[in-house]
Structures are given as structure tokens and as C-alpha cells.
ROPATI-967553 format. One line per field, with one value per residue (C-alpha): x, y, z negated; residue in one letter. Coordinates in pm, whole numbers, plus 32768, in hexadecimal, padded with zeros to 4 digits. Each point is the difference from the previous one (the first is absolute). Example, Ala and Ser with C-alpha at 12.3 -4.5 7.8 and 13.67 -1.06 7.14 Angstrom:
2
X 84CE:8089
Y 7E3E:8158
Z 7CF4:8042
aa a:s
END
This chain:
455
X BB53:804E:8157:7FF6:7F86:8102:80F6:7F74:7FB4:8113:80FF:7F8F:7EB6:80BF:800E:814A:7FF1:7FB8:8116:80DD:7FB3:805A:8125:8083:7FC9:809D:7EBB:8056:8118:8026:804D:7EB8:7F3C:807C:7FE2:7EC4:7FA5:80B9:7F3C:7EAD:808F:8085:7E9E:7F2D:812F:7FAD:7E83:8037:814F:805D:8154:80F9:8170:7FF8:8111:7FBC:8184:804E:7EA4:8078:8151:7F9D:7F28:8100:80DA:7EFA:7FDA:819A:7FEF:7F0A:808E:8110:7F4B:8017:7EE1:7F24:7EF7:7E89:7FD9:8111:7FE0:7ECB:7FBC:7FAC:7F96:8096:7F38:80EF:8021:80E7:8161:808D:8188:805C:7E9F:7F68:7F04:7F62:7EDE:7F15:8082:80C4:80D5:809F:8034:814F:801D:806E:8044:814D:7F87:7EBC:7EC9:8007:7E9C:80DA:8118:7F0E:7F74:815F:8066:7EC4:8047:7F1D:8006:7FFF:7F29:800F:7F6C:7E9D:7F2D:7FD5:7F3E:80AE:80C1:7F21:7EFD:7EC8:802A:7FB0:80F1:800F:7F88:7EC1:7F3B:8018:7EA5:7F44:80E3:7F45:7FFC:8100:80E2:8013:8115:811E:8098:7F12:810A:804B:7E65:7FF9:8136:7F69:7EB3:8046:80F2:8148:8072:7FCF:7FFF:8071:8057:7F74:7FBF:7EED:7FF1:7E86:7F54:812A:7FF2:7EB9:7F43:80D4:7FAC:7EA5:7FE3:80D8:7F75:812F:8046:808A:80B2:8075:809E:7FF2:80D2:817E:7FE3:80BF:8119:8024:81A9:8022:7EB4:7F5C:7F82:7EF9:7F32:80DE:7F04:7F02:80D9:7FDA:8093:7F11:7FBF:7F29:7FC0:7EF0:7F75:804F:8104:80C7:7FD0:808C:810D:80A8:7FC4:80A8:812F:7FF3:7F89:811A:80DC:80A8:8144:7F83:7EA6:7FD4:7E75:8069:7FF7:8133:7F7B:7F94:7F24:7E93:7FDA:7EFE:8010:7FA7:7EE6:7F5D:7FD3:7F8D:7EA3:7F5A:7FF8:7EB9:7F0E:807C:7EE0:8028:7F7F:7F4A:8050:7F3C:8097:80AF:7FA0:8027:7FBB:7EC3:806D:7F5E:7ECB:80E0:80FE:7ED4:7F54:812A:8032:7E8C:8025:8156:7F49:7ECA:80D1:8107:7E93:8064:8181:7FD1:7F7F:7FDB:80CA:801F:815E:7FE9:7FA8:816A:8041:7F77:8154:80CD:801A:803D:812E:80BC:7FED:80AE:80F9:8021:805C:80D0:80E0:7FD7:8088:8121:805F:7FC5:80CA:810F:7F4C:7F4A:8138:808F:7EA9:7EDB:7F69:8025:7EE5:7EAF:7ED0:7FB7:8166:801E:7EC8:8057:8154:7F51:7F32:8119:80CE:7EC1:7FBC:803E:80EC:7F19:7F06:8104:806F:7E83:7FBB:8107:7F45:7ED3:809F:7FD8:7EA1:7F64:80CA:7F50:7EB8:807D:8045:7E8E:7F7E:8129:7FC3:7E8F:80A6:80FA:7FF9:7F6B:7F49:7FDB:7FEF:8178:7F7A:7EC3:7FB3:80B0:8117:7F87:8010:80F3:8175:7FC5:8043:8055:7EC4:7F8B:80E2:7EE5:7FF3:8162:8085:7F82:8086:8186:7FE0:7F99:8108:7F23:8028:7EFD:8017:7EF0:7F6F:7F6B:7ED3:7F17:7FBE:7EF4:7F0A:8115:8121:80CC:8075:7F8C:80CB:7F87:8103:8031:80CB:80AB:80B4:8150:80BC:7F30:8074:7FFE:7EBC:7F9A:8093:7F58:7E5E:8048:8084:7ED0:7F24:806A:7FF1:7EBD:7F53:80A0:7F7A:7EA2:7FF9:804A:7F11:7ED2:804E
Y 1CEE:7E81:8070:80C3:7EDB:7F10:809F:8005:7E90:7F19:7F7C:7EA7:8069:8081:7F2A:7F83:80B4:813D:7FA4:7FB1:8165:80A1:7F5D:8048:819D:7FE0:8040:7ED7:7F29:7E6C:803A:8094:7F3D:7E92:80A6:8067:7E4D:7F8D:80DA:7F2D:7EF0:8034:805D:7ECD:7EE6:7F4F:7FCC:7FDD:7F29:8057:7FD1:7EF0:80BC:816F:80C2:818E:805F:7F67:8070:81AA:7F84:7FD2:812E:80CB:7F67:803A:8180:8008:7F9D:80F3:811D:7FA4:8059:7E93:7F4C:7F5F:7EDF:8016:7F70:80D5:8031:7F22:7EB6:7EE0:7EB4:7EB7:7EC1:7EE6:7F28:80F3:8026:8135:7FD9:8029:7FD6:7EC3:7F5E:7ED7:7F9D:7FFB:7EA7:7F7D:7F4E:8155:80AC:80E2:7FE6:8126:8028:80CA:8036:80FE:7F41:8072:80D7:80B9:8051:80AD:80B1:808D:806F:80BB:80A2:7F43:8004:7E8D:800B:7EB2:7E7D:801E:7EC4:7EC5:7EC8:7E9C:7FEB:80DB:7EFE:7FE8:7FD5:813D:810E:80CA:8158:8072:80D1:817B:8058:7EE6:7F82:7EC2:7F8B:7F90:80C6:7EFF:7F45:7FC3:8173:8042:8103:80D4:8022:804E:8102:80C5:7FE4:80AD:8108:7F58:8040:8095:7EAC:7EA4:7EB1:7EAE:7EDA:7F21:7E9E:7FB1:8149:80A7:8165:804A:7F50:80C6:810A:8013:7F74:814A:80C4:8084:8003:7EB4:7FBC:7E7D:8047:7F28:7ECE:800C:819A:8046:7F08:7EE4:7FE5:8024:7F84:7EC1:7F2B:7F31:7FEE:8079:7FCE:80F1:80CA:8190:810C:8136:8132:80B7:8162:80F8:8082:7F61:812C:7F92:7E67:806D:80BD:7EDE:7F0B:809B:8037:7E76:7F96:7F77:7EC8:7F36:7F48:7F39:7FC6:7F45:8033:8182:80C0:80CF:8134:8163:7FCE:80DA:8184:7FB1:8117:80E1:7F0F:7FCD:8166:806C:8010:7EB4:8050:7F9A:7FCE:7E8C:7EEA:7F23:7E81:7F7B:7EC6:7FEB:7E98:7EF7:7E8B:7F6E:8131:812B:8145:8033:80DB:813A:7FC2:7FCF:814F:808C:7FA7:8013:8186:8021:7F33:810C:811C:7FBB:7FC5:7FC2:800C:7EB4:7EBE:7EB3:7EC7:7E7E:7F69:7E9E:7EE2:7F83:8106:7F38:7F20:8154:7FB6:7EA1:8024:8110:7F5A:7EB5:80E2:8090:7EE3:7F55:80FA:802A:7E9A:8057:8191:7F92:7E8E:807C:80A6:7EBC:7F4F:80E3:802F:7F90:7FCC:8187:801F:8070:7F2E:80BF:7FC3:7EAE:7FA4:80D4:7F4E:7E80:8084:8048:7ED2:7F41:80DA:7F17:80A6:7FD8:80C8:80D7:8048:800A:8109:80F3:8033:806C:818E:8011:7F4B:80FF:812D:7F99:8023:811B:80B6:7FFB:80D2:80D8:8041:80B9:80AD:80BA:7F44:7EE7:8086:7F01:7FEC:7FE6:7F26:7F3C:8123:809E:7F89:7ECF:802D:7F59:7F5A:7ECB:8010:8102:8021:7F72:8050:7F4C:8152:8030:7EC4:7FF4:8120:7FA9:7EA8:80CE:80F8:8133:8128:8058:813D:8045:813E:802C:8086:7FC2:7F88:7F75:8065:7FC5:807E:7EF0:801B:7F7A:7FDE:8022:7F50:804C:7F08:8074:7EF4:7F72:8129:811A:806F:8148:8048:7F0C:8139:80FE:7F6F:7FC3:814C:8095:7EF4:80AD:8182:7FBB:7F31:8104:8138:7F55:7FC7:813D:80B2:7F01:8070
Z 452D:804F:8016:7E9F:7F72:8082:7F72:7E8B:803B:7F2A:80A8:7FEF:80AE:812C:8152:8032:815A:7F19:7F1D:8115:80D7:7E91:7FBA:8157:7FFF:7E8F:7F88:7F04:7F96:7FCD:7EB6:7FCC:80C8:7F4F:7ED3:800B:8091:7EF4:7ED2:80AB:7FE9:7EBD:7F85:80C8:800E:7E95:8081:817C:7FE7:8167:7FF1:7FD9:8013:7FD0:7FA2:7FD9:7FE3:815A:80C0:7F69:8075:816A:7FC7:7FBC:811C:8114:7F68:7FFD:818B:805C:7F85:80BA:8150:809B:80B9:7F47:8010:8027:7E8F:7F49:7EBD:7FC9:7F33:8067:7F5C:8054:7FE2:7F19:811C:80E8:7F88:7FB6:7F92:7EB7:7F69:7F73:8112:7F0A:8126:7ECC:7FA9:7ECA:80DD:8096:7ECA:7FF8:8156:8091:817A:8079:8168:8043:80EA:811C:7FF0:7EC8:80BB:80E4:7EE4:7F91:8138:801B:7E84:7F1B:7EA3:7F9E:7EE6:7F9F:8022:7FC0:7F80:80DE:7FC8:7FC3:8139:80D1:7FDE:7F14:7EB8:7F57:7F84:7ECD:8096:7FF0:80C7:7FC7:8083:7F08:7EEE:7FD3:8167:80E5:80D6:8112:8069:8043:8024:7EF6:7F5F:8146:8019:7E8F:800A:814F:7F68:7ECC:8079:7F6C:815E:8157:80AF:7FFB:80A7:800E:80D3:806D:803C:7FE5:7F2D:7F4F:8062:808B:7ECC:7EE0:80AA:802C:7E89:7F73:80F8:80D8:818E:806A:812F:80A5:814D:8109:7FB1:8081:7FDF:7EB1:7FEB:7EAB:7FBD:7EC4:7FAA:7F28:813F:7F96:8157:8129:80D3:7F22:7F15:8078:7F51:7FA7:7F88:7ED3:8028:7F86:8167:8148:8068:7EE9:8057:8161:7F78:7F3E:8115:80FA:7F5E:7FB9:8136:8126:805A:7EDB:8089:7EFD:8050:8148:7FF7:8016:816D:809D:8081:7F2B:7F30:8020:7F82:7ED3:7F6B:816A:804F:7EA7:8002:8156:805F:809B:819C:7FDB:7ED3:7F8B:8014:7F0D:7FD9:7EA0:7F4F:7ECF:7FA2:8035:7FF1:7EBB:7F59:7FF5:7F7C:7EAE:7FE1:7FBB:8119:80BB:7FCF:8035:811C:809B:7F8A:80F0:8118:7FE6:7FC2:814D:8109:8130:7FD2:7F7F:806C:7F54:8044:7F98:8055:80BC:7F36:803C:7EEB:7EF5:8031:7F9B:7E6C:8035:8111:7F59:7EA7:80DE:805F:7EC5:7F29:80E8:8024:7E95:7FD2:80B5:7FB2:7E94:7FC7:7F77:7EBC:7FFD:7FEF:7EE5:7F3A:807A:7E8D:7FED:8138:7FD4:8031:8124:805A:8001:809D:812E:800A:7FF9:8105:80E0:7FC5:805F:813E:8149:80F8:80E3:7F38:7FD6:8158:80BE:7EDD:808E:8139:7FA7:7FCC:8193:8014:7EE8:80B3:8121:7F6B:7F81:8134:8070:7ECE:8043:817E:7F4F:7EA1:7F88:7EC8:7F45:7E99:7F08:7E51:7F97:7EE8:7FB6:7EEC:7F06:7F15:7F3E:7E82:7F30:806E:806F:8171:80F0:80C7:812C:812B:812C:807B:8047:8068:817E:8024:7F5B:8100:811E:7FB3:804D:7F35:7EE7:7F38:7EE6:7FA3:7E7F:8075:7F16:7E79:7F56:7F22:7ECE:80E0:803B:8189:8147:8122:816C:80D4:8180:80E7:8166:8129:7F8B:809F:7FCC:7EA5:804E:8092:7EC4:7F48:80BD:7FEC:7EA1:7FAB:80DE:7F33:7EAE:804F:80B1:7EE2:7EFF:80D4:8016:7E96:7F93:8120:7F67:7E71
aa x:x:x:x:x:x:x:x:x:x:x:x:x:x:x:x:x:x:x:x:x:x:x:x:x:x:x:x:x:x:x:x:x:x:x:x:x:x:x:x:x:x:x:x:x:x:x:x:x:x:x:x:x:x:x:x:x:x:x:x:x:x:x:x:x:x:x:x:x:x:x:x:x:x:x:x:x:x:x:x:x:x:x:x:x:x:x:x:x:x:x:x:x:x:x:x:x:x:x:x:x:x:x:x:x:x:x:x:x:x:x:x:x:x:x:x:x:x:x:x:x:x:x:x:x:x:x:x:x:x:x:x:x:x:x:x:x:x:x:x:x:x:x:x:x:x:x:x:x:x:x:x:x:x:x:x:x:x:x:x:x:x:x:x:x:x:x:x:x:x:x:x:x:x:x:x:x:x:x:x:x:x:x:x:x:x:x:x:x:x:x:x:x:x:x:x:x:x:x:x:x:x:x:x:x:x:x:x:x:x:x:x:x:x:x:x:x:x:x:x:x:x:x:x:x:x:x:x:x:x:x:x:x:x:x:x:x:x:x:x:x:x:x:x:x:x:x:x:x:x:x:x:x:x:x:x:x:x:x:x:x:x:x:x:x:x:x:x:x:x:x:x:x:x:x:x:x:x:x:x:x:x:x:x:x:x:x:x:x:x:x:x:x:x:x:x:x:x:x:x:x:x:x:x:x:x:x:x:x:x:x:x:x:x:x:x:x:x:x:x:x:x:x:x:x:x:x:x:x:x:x:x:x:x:x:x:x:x:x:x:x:x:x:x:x:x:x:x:x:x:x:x:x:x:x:x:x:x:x:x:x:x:x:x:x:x:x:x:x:x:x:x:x:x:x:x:x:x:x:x:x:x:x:x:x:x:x:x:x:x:x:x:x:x:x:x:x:x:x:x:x:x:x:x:x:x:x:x:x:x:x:x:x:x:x:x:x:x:x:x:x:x:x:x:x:x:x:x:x:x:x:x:x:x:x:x:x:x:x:x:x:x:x:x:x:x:x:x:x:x:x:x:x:x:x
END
């Protein structure tokens, strides 16, 4: 029966492991399947406002060049056929990458990042650039947020969130410098996934923070998060901060069963911020309902410092990955913009320098919660969405874990009373990405299962 009703399911409703398994026994076709992404987003794109460069006569073009090669009997990649969106801060040749700024407008790369050269060789469908904010920083874009018009979709890869979220397409790619994928996320209420820092490598790609910036992934279930990263993740001759070496079977891991029954460690805030009463409940009710597979936790007060350092580190680098559109513009920035840029030309090296080694001393912290979990559980976000377009939301949630460079994936587990989304984020050892993958994916089923045995 859950079979039969699969396959009457749209095609936008599919997995895009479902999609993928269907377009490889020629169940499907490209054509069909970015067809049938580009009628959604034909039908939600003037209220959602996902995209910034899409072009439907090139993504049916590739379609029909990835159904040309398979008939042809060659190999082909793990994402054949499918479409994937591409946050407008990664270059993809031939198409305009603006970086959400006046100052980059026209510009249009002739050499693919390296992450979408990955992507190619794999057989994705470029879809298109989907919507970023101002520079990847905070000043709000123009997209709005598919599960509650009136509220924010989070920033700054606020149209990849939106576009997964709202079935324009199978999955899509971000990055995260403080909150910028797992926030969106939770707010649209989609999967999430930041891997460990120096796992997916940045060529190709706006810098604004090297020290923080992390490419990521939006996907509708964790199987699917997995399945894009791994065809991302690897060295970067381009990326120092990437490893030689292969790079870890997601996909097999994510969905294998735990060796053991995970134990996972709760967070219920942060310092400088309490969870809101509905975040709150929320998360009491996933406490109660996990018993003993969970215990509670506080981090070390040295973890109040977290915000403070990685904004230092922030807007210096900021100050120096962003003089040159000061130079050329720098009436054209934001508020938000500018004050982050003073900030950094004000920040003593010093300051600077002694911020950049507190990654190790909170990893070491870290380590001791780790040595007793599988996982830390923690709200993705303070609450829901916040109404209205006036800021992005509040990314204290996310932050430690982009300076730490941990991974975080969120799950949309639960909604409020009006349905707007809440994300439950879980956070693994820099390293352990894939067993990350795996307690989350466990985290899901189990929560749906329990759900649907309690209604």
C-alpha cells in the first residue's frame, strides 16, 4: 500500500532518493522531472520570490541532455537527472551571480565554484541562483517565507530554504557563516544540514568569514541532506582549510541503523537568550517523550563568550573580504552593512588574533559532552519565524556551533498552534558528520513513528 501510494504522489512530493531510484530504472525522465519543479515554481515564485536567475529553457535543456546521455547506456552520477538549487553567492559560469548587492549587478562568472562542478559531474540539473541576503550578511531579502507569508524566511540563504520548503525543488545549497542555513531552515520548515567546517570546499564562493563561512545543504528528509553532501563533500585545490583523503559514505551511514540506541544530550538554551514559551514546550514534550535516551546538559560558562568571539571574527574579516565593495560603493551598503564593517576596521589585531583560538578551547569542552552522547539536542531557533521583514531572526542558536565548526542539522519537527515551523536542531564532534546523519535520521523516523502510534 505505501508503495501504491508513492507512486500516485506528485512528482514534487517524491524524495529525491525516490526520484533519483526512478529516474535511474527509466521509470522517469529529466525532462519530466524539471518540468514538473518548474510548474511549482511557476505557481508559488510571484509570492515566495525564491529565485534570483532562473531560466526554464536552459534547466529542460540540461534535462534533456542528461536523458540524451542515459539512453546512451553510459555511467551515470548519483544525482542524475535531478535539480538542484544554487545559493547567489556560488558561481556557476555563464549565469549572473549578483551576491545580493547593487554593486555586483550583471556580473556573471565564466568559471563554475568548485562545489558546482561537483554537482555537474554528478548530473545535476542546475536549476538556478536562488535568493541571498545583501552579501550573505543581514540585511533582509525580498523572499518571503512559504510556510507563513507574513514572516521571515530567515537568512541569509533565505531562498534555498524557501525553494526546498515549498517543493520548487528536490534540494538546495547554501552556506553558513553565523545562522545561515540551519535558521532558514527551521523558519520554512525543511531539513538543514552545516557540515563540519573545512568538509565541503568554498572556490568559487563569496568569502566573507574564511574562518566561519561553511557551505550547506537544504533537503526535505535527512537521506536526501546526505545525498547532496556527499557528492559535494572532498579536497578543493582551492580551499586550503579542505582535507586530502575520501571523503565519508553519508548516504550508507545516515541510513543504517544506530549500533546502539543513540543517547542524546539536551540544551534547552543558550546564554543571552531563553527559548520562547512555544520553543519551550516543544521542546519539554521531546525531552519527556525520548526518557532515558536523553539527559540534560549546561555547556561551561566559558560558553557565554561564544556570540561575542565569533561576531569579532566575523567583522574583521568582514572589513577585509569586503574593502573592495567599500571602496567602489560603500553608500550602496545596508545599515546592517556598514555597521558590521566599522566594527571590523575598529577591531584590534590583537582582539582579532586571541579570538581565533577559542575554536580549540570550546571543542575541548566539547569533547566531554561527547565522550557521554551521540548528539547534542537543542531549539534551532529561539521560536518560530518572527512576523514582519525587518530582520532575519535571531541566529544565537547557531553561531557556537558555525565557530566551533561542529556539524548541526535541523529537523522540522514540530509547528505551533498556527502552523508556522519549529526546528529541533542536533549537533555531533567536528568529524563525525556522518554519524551526525545517522542519530538524526533515527531522531526523525522515531519521533514520526511515535506520533503516528500516539494519534
Amino acid at each position: 500500500m505505501a508503495t501504491e501510494t508513492r507512486n500516485r504522489l506528485p512528482l514534487i512530493e517524491l524524495g529525491a532518493a525516490e526520484l533519483a531510484t526512478r529516474l535511474e530504472g527509466g521509470a522517469l525522465r529529466a525532462e519530466e522531472v524539471s518540468g514538473a519543479f518548474l510548474s511549482q515554481i511557476a505557481g508559488r515564485e510571484p509570492e515566495v520570490q525564491a529565485w534570483a536567475h532562473l531560466d526554464s529553457d536552459d534547466v529542460m535543456a540540461q534535462a534533456g541532455r542528461a536523458d540524451a546521455q542515459r539512453r546512451t547506456g553510459r555511467p551515470t552520477g548519483p544525482l542524475h537527472g535531478l535539480p538542484v538549487g544554487i545559493k547567489d553567492i556560488i558561481d556557476v559560469a555563464g549565469m549572473p551571480c549578483e551576491n545580493g548587492t547593487e554593486l555586483d549587478k550583471g556580473r556573471v562568472p565564466s568559471k563554475d565554484a568548485g562545489l558546482v562542478a561537483r554537482l555537474r559531474s554528478a548530473g545535476a540539473i542546475i536549476m538556478g541562483k536562488t535568493v541571498t541576503t545583501e552579501l550573505a550578511f543581514l540585511h533582509p531579502a525580498r523572499t518571503t517565507n512559504p510556510a507563513a507569508p507574513g514572516h521571515t524566511p530567515g537568512g541569509s540563504s533565505a531562498g534555498s530554504a524557501a525553494a526546498v520548503a515549498c517543493g520548487m525543488v528536490p534540494f538546495a545549497v547554501g552556506t553558513q557563516t553565523g545562522g545561515s542555513v540551519i535558521r532558514p531552515a527551521a523558519f520554512c520548515g525543511c531539513v538543514g544540514f552545516k557540515p563540519s567546517y573545512g568538509a565541503i570546499g568554498r572556490s568559487g564562493i563569496l568569502a566573507q568569514s574564511p574562518f566561519l563561512d561553511t557551505p550547506g545543504v537544504f533537503a526535505r528528509s535527512v537521506g536526501d541532506a546526505a545525498m547532496l553532501a556527499e557528492v559535494l563533500y572532498g579536497h578543493d585545490p582551492d580551499d586550503r582549510t579542505t582535507a586530502h583523503g575520501p571523503a565519508p559514505r553519508l548516504v550508507q551511514v545516515a541510513s543504517s541503523k544506530p549500533p546502539v540506541t543513540p543517547t542524546l544530550a539536551m540544551l534547552s538554551t543558550l546564554p543571552g537568550r531563553e527559548p520562547d514559551p512555544q520553543m519551550s514546550e516543544a521542546f519539554a514534550s521531546l525531552t519527556e517523550m525520548l526518557g532515558d535516551l536523553a539527559f540534560e546538559i549546561a555547556l561551561p560558562g566559558m560558553f557565554a563568550e561564544a556570540a561575542r568571539i565569533r561576531a569579532r571574527i566575523n567583522h574583521a574579516e568582514m572589513a577585509k573580504s569586503f574593502y573592495a565593495y567599500e571602496k567602489r560603493g560603500a553608500e550602496h551598503f545596508s545599515d546592517e552593512l556598514a555597521a558590521a564593517m566599522r566594527q571590523g576596521r575598529e577591531m584590534l589585531a590583537r582582539d582579532y588574533l586571541s579570538a581565533l583560538d577559542w575554536r580549540a578551547v570550546l571543542n575541548g569542552g566539547l569533547d566531554e559532552i561527547f565522550e557521554r552522547c551521540d548528539a547534542i539536542v537543542m531549539p534551532a531557533t529561539p521560536g518560530p519565524a518572527p512576523e514582519g521583514f525587518g530582520s532575519t531572526g535571531d541566529a544565537i542558536y547557531n553561531g557556537l556551533w558555525t565557530l566551533c565548526g561542529t556539524p548541526a542539522v535541523t529537523l522540522p519537527l514540530f509547528e505551533t498552534e498556527t502552523g508556522l515551523p519549529l526546528g529541533i536542531q542536533l549537533v555531533g564532534r567536528r568529524g563525525d558528520d556522518a554519524r551526525l546523519l545517522r542519530t538524526a535520521r533515527w531522531l526523525m523516523e522515531d519521533f514520526v513513528t511515535r506520533q503516528q502510534e500516539g494519534s
